[in-house]
Structure formats: structure tokens, C-alpha cells
N, C-alpha and C positions, 0 to 999 in steps of 0.2 A: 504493500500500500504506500500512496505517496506522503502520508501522513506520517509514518512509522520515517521514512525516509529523511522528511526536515527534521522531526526528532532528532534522529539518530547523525546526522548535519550538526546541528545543534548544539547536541550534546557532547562532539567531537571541540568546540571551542572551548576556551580555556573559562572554566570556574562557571559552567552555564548550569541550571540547576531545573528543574520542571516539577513546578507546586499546580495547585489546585486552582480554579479559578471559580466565577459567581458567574450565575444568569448562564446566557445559551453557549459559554466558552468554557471546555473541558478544563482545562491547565493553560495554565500561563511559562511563557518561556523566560528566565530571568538571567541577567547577569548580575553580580553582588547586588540582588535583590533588586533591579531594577529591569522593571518589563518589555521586551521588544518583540514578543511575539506572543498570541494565544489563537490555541485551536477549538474549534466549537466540538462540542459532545457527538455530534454523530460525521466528525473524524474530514467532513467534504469542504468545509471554509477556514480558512488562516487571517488573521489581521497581524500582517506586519510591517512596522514603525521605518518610514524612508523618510525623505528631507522632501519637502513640498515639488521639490523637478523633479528628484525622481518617481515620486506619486503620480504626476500627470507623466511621463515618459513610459511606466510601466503602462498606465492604462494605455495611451498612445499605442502603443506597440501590440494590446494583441485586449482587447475590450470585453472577449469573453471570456480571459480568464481571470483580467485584471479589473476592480473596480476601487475610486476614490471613497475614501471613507473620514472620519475626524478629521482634525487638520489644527493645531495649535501651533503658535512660536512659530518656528521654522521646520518641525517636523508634519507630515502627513502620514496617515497611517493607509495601508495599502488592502483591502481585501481580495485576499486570492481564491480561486474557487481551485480545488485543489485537481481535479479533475480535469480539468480545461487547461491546467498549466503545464510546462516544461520540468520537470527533474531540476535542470541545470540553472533554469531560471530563479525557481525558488532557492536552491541551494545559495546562489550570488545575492537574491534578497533577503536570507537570513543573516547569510557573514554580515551586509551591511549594517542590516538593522542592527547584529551585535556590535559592530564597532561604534551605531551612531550612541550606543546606549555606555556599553564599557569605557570605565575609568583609560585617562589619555595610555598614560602608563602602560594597563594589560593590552590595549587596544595593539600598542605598539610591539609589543610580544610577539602577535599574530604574525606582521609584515616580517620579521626576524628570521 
């Protein structure tokens, strides 16, 4: 499943941890406690956290798998229907969302 797959994406970056979440989103994706991703209960929608160009770039680029969602400060948060997306895609907008969320520090780990 592609679910299982950003998971396990996910959970390959440094200090990422997967708690419980509220309402229609199974668990939430954290790094030192701070959320960049959650998956809804029945495993088919992701919201996860891009920088407002890349929110509308994702969507731009392919509108059924990508929709605009919240949108605070400089971040937008990205709805993926999980099914309608690329592997590869989600994969590149998890790492993101981990970096926009992770301390500068760990962030720079990553590139290392």
C-alpha cells in the first residue's frame, strides 16, 4: 500500500516518530514533536505541510492527485489522495515537509 510506503519514507528520516491523531486523520507524522504530515483513518488521503509555491506547483502538476488545503504564514498544506499519486512524488513531498518542519540543525544532517 502506498500508505504503508510514506510511512515507512518517513520513518527512515532522522528522529521522525508516528502518534495518534483527532477527527478523520489516523496518526500524525512528527519530527521533535512537530507535525508535517497526517494520514486519514481509512489509509486513501495525506495532508502534507509545503511552502505556499510548492502547494500550488504540486497541485499545478497533476490536480487529481494533488489538492490545496490550509494555508498559514508561508506554509500550505498539500492534500494528496494517495491513490492518484506517484511513489516518488510523495516520497520528495515528505522529505520536504520534514525539512520545512525539522530543527535547522537535524534538517542539515539529512543533506550530509
Amino acid at each position: 500500500m502506498i500508505e504503508d510506503e510514506l510511512v515507512r519514507h518517513a520513518l527512515s528520516l532522522p528522529e521522525v516518530e508516528h502518534t495518534p491523531a483527532y477527527g478523520p486523520w489516523g496518526f500524525a507524522l512528527k519530527v521533535r514533536g512537530k507535525s508535517f504530515a497526517f494520514i486519514a483513518v481509512d489509509g486513501d488521503i495525506a495532508h502534507i505541510k509545503a511552502t505556499r509555491q510548492e502547494q500550488a506547483a504540486w497541485v499545478a502538476q497533476d490536480p487529481a492527485a494533488f489538492e490545496m488545503s490550509y494555508s498559514s504564514g508561508r506554509f500550505g498544506w498539500v492534500l494528496v489522495r494517495l491513490n492518484r499519486a506517484d511513489l516518488e512524488d510523495i516520497r520528495e513531498l515528505v522529505t520536504e515537509a520534514w525539512r520545512l518542519t525539522a530543527p535547522k540543525r537535524l534538517a542539515e544532517k539529512l543533506q550530509e
